[in-house]
C-alpha positions in Angstrom: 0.0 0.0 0.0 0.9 3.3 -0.9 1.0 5.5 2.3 -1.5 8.4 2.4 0.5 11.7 1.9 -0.6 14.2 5.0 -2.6 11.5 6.6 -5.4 14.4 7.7 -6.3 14.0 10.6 -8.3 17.5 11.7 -12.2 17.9 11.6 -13.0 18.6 9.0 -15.1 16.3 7.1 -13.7 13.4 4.6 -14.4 11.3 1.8 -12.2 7.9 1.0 -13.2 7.7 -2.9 -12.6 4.4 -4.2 -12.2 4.6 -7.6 -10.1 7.4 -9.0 -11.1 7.3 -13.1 -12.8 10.2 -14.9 -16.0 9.7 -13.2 -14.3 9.8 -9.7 -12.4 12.9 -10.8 -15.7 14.8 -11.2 -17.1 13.4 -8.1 -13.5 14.7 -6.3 -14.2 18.3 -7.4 -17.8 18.5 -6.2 -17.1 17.0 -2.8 -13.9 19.5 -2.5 -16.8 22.4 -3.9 -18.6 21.5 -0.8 -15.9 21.9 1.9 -15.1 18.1 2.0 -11.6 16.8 2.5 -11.2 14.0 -0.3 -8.7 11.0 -0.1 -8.5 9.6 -3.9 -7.6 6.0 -3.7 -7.4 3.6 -6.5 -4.6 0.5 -8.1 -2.2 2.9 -10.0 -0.6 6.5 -9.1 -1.3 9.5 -10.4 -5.1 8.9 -11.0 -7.3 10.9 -13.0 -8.9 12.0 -9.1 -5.8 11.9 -7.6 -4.7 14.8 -9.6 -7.5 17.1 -7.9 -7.7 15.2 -4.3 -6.3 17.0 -1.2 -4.9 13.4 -0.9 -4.3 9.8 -2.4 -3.4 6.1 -1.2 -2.4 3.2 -4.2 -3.8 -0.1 -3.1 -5.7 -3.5 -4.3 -9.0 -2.5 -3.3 -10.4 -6.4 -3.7 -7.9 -6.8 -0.9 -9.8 -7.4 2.1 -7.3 -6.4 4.2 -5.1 -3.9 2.6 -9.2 -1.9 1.8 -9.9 -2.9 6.1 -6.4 -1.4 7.3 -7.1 2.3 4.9 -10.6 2.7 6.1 -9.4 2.2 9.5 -6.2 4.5 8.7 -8.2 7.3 7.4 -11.4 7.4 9.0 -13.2 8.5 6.8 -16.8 10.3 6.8 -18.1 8.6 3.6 -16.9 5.8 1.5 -17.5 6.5 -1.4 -16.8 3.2 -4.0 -16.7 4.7 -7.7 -15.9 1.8 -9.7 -16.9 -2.3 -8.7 -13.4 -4.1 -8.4 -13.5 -3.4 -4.4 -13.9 -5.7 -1.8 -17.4 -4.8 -1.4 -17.9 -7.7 1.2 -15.4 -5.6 3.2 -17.7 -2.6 3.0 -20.7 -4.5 4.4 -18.7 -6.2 7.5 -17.2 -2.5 8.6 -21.1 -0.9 7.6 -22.6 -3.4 10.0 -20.0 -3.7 12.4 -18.2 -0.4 12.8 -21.4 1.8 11.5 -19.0 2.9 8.1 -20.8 4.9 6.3 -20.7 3.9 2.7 -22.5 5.8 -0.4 -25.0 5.2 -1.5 -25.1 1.4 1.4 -22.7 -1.4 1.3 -25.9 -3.2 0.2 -26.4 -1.7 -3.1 -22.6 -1.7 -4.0 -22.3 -5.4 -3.0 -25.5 -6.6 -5.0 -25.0 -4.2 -7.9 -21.4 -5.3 -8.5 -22.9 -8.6 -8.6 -24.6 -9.4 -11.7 -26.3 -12.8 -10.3 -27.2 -10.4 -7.2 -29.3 -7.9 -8.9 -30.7 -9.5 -11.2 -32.4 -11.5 -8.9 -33.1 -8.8 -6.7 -35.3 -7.1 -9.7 -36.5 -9.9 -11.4 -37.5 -12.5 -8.1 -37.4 -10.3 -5.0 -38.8 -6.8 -7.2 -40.8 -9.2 -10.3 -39.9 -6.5 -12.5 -39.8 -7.1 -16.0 -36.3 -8.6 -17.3 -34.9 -10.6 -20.1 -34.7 -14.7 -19.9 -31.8 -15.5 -18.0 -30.0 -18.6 -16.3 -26.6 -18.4 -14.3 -24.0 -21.5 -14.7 -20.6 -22.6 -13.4 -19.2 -24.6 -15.6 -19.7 -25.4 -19.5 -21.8 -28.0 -19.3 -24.3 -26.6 -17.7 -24.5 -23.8 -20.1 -24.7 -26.4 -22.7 -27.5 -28.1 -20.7 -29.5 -24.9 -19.9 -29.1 -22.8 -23.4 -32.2 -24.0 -25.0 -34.3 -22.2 -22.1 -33.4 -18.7 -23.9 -32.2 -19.8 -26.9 -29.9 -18.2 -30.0 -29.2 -15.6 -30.2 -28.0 -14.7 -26.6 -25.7 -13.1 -24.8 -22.8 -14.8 -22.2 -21.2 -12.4 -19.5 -19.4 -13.1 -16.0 -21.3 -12.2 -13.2 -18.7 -9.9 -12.0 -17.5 -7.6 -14.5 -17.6 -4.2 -16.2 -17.1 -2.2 -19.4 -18.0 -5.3 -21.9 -15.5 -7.6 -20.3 -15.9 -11.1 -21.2 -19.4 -10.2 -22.7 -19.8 -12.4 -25.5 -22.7 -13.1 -28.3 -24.1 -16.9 -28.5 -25.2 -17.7 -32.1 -24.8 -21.4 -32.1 -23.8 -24.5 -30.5 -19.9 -23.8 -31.9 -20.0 -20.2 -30.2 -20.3 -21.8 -26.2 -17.3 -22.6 -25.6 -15.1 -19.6 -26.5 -17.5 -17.6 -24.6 -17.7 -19.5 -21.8 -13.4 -19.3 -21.8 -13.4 -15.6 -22.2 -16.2 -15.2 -19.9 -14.1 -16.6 -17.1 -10.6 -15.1 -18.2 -12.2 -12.0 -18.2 -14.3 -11.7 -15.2 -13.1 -10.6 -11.8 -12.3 -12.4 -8.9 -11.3 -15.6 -10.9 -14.8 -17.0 -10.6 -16.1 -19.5 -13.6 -19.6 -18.2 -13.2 -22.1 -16.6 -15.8 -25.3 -15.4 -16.8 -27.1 -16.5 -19.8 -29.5 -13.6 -21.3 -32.0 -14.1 -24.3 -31.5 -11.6 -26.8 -34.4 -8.7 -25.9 -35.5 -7.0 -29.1 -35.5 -3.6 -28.1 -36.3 -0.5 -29.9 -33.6 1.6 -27.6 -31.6 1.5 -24.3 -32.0 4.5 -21.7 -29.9 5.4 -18.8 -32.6 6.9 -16.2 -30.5 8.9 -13.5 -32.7 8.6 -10.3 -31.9 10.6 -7.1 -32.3 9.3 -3.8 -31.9 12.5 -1.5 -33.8 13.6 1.9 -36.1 15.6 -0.3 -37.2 12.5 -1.8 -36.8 10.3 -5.5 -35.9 12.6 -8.6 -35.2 12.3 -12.3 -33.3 13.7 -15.0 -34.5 13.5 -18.7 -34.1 9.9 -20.0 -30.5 9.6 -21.7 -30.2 7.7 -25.0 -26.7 5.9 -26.2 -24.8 3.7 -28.0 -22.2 0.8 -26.9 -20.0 -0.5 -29.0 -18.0 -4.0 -27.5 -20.5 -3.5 -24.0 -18.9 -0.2 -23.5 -20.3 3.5 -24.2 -19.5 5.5 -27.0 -22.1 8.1 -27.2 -24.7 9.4 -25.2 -27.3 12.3 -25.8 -30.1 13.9 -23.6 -33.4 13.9 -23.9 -34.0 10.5 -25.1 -37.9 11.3 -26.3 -40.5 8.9 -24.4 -44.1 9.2 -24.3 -45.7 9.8 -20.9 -46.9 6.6 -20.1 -43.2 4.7 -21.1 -41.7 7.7 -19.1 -44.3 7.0 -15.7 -43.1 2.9 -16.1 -39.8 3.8 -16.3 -39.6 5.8 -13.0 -42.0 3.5 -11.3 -39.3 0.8 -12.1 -36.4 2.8 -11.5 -37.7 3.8 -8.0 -38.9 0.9 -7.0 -34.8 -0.6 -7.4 -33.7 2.7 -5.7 -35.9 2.2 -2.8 -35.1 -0.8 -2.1 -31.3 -0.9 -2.2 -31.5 2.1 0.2 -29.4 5.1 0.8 -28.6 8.1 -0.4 -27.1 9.2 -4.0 -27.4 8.7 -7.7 -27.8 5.7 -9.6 -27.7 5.1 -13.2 -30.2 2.8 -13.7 -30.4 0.9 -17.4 -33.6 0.2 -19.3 -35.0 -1.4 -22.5 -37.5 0.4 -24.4 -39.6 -2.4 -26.7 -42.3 -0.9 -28.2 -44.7 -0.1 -25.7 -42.8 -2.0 -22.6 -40.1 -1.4 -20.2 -37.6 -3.8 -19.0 -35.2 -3.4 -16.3 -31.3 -4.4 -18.0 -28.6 -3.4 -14.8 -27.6 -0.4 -12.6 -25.2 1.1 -11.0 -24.9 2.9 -7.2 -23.1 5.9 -8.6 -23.0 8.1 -11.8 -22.8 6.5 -14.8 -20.3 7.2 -18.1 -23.4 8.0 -20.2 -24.6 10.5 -17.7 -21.3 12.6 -19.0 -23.8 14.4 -20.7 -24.7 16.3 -17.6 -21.8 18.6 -17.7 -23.4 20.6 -20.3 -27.5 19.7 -20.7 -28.1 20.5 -16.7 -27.3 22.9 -14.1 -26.3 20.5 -12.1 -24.4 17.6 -13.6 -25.0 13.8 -12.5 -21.8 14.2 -10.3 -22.9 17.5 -8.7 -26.5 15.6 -7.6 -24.6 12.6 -6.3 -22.9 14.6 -4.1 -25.5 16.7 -2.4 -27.8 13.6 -2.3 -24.9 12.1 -0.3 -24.5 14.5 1.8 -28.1 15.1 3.3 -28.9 18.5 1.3 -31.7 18.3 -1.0 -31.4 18.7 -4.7 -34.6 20.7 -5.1 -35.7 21.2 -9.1 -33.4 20.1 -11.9 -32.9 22.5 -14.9 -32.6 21.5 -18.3 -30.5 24.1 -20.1 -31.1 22.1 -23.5 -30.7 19.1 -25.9 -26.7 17.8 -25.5 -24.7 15.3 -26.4 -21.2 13.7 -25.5 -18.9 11.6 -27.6 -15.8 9.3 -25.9 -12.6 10.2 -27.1 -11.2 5.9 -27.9 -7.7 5.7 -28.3 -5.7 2.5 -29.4 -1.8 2.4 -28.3 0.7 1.5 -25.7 3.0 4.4 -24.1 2.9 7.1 -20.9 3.8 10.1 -22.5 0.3 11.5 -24.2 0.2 14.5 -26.5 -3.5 16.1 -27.2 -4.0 18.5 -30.2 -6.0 20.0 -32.6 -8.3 21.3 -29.7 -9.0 24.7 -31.0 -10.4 23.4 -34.5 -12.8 21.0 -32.2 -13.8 23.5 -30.1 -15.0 25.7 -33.3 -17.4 23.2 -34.5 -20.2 24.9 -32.3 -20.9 27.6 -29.7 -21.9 25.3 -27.1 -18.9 22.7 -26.6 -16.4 21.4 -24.1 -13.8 19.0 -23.9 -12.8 17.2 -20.9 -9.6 15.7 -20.6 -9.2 12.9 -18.1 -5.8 13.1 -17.6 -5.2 9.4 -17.4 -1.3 8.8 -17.0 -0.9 6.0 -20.3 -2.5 3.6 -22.5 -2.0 0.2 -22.6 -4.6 -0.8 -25.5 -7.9 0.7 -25.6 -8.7 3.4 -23.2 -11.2 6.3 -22.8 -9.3 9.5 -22.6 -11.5 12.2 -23.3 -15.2 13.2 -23.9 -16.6 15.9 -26.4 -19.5 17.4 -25.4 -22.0 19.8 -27.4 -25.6 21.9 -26.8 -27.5 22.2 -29.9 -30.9 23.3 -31.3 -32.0 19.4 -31.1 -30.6 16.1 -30.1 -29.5 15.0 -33.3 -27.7 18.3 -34.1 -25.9 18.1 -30.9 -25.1 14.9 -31.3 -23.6 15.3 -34.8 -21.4 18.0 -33.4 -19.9 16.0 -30.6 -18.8 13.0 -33.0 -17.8 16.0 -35.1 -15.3 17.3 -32.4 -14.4 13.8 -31.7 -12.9 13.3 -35.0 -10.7 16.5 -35.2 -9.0 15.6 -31.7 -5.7 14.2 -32.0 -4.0 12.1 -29.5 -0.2 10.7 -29.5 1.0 7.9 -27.6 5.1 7.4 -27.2 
């Protein structure tokens, strides 16, 4: 473990985030907006968050003991778990044992890192509406079970993120290289999976719900597009009639509610035709809700952390139809050069690029987003991919 720098210990209050990507960066500079002394932790130095935090600690978070002997080092206010490769089971002994106070519960980030976990939770414990699904440990009995959802379908470990190990069935000759990937690629080491039917859906939403004191709230539905399980564009509003809208929120709260706590979760929806389906969610903001920084007044980052922190979030502004666009780079070096920023920046009045400041590349890696505000969604849209293209990135 990495030794915290100052090792704070006055009274003011503090924040262990556990995650320190681009997401956790913008969650850094709201807590620090609010007066709130913020330790950055994640595996590698020099962080995307760590580069804003008052301080910073390097350590495996799925180590149950190395997370144990920082929480009890810096004693922290909140713990605040931005990413799901933590030792969440950690989280739940101290919440239960010690009264840790972790965002938005220990519960939600232990089931919802969890794929097995939540899905039961929402489709047995909640009924909601989900695709077919069956988990498995071993090839066989994927091979035995197939036929109950049948081809197309979709093979992913229960614990993982981003696309990893996410693989598409089409036949009998696809199961096995799948099921190999599917347990290379997941974390922890565990050969376990889930099986889901194909769902034929019209379009995918990210809802942002709010749980705060003041009660549940919503921003506008957020439409985007994956490419390999991972985002690649979002844009806000994502048009729904009001009767899709009033079944999305009723799902969406009703999976809030019950994981408890306060804070913002992106929650993840099917739209087919006139039905709703629950897909996953996560306990904290989400990469689609990037979108935020320019289509609201306050961005999914600055909601997550007033909810956290007791204070109400009161009404939501819409400033007007945005879009983002992930900035993909392919490579292997430390030493990144950005360019051509000017010319991106000229492709509309309403635009800004955030740089994540992530220290190398080592294959694929999200580096930047583009964001745009536009007349309509489309036009916004088309502007962001617009910017994307003119930014240049080196990698030595």
């Amino acid at each position: 473990m990495t030794s915290i720098c100052n090792n704070f210990n006055g009274k003011r209050t503090k924040a262990l985030l556990l995650g320190s990507g681009e997401l956790g960066k913008e969650v850094c500079i709201e807590l620090m907006r609010m007066g709130v002394y913020v330790i950055a932790c994640d595996k590698y130095e020099n962080a995307p968050a760590m580069q804003v935090a008052n301080d910073f600690a390097v350590i495996n978070m799925k180590d149950k003991e190395e997370l144990r002997a920082l929480i009890h080092k810096v004693e922290p206010d909140y713990v605040i778990p931005e990413i799901e490769a933590i030792s969440t089971t950690t989280l739940v002994e101290l919440e239960e044992s010690e009264n840790l106070n972790v965002i938005p519960s220990a519960k939600a980030a232990n089931i919802t890192m969890n794929r097995e976990a939540i899905r039961n939770l929402a489709a047995n414990e909640l009924d909601l509406p989900t695709s077919p699904f069956f988990f498995a440990s071993s090839l066989e009995e994927v091979k035995d079970n197939i036929h109950t959802v049948g081809y197309p379908c979709i093979m992913k470990p229960v614990m993982s993120s981003s696309g990893k190990g996410q693989n598409t069935i089409r036949n009998e000759e696809d199961i096995e290289r799948a099921w190999i990937d599917a347990c290379t690629s997941g974390r922890g080491g565990e050969a376990r999976v889930i099986v889901e039917g194909f769902v034929k859906f019209d379009r995918e939403i990210t809802l942002l719900t709010i749980s705060a004191c003041d009660g549940i709230h919503f921003c506008k539905p957020i439409g985007h597009r994956q490419e390999d399980g991972d985002y690649r564009e979002s844009w806000q509003p994502e048009i729904l009639d009001d009767e899709l809208m009033i079944e999305c929120k009723r799902i969406a709260s009703q999976v809030v509610k019950s994981l408890g706590g306060y804070g913002l979760f992106g929650v993840e929806l099917f739209i087919c035709g006139d039905s709703v389906i629950f897909s996953e969610l996560s306990p904290r903001p989400h990469d689609t809700g990037m979108v935020t920084l320019i289509s609201q007044d306050m961005s999914e980052f600055a909601l997550h952390v007033r909810a956290l922190l007791g204070l109400p979030i009161g009404e939501i502004t819409f400033i007007g139809p945005s879009a983002s666009a992930a900035v993909v780079v392919e490579g292997r070096g430390n030493d990144l050069t950005y360019s051509n920023l000017k010319d991106a920046l000229s492709v509309c009045k309403s635009s800004q690029i955030k740089i994540f400041g992530k220290p190398s590349v080592d294959g694929h890696r999200r580096l930047a987003v583009t964001l745009a505000r536009a007349n309509n969604v489309d036009e916004a849209l088309d502007f962001a991919k617009q910017m994307r293209s003119k930014i240049g990135v080196e990698v030595k």
